[in-house]
Structures are given as C-alpha cells and as structure tokens.
C-alpha positions in Angstrom: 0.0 0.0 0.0 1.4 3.7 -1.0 1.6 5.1 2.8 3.7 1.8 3.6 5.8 2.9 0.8 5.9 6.6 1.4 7.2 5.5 5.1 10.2 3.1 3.3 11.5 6.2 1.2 11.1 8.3 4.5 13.1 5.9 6.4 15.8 5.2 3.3 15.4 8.3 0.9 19.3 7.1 -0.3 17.8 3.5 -1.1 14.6 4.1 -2.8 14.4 5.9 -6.3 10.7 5.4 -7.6 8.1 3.6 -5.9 5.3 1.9 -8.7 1.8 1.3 -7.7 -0.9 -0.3 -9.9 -3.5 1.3 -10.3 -6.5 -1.2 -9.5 -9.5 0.6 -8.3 -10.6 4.1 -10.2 -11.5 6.1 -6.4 -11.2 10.1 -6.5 -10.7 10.7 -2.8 -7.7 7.4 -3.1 -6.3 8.7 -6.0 -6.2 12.8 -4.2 -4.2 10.3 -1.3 -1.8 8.5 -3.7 -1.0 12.6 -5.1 -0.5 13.8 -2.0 1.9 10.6 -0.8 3.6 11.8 -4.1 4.3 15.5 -3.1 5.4 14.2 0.6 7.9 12.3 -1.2 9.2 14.4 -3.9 11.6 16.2 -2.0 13.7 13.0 -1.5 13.8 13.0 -5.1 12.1 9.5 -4.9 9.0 9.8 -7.6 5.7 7.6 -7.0 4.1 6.3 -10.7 0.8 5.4 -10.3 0.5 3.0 -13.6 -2.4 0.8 -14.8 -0.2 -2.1 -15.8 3.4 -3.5 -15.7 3.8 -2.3 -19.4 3.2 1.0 -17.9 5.8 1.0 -15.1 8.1 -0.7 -17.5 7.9 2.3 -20.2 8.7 4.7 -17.0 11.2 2.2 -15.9 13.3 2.8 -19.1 13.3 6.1 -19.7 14.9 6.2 -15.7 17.7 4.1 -17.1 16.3 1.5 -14.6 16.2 -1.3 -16.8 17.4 -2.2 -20.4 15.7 -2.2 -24.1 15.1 -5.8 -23.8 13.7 -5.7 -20.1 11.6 -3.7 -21.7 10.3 -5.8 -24.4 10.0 -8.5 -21.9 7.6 -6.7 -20.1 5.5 -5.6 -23.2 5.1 -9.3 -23.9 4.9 -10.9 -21.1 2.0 -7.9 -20.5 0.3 -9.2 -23.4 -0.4 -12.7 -23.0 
C-alpha cells in the first residue's frame, strides 16, 4: 500500500528511487491520497508512478535508465499474453 511505501522512502530516501503502484481501483478521494503521498515524497527525489499495468511502469522504468531495451520488451510481452 502507497503510505507503507511513502514510510520506506522516508526511512531510506538514499535506497529508494521510484516507488510503482498499480492502479487497480478508479477512487477520487484514493487517488487525491496517492497525489498527496507523491508531493510528501518528492523532496527525496524519490518519484511515486501510479500505472495501470506493468507495461506501464516498465515504459517509465526505461526512460529512468532503470532497466534495459530488452527488459523492456519483456515486459510488453509478457504484458500481453
């Protein structure tokens, strides 16, 4: 759950970089919560993706540098079965 992760980055800012939650349920007042879990961790320079599917955090994944072309691809596919 975000707030669990929002604690973790507190606790280890050095250790965490981006935190990815799916997005399952489609809740205004959760998603306002998720935003505001974002802001209270930005200054750590840890970013939270909310994403509707792996492919999603994958896409964000690569454009960190955080995995490779073909991790990439791996995801996609392995998204679309």
């Amino acid at each position: 759950d975000p707030e669990v992760y929002a604690r973790i980055v507190h606790e280890f800012p050095e250790r965490v970089r981006v935190v990815y939650i799916r997005r399952v349920e489609r809740k205004p007042e959760r998603e306002r919560a998720i935003n505001m879990l974002r802001n209270e961790i930005r200054h750590t320079g840890c970013d939270l993706v909310l994403a509707e599917d792996s492919a999603g955090m994958a896409v964000h994944a690569h454009a960190q540098g955080l995995i490779s072309d073909a991790g990439l691809e791996q995801v996609r596919r392995e998204s679309d079965c």
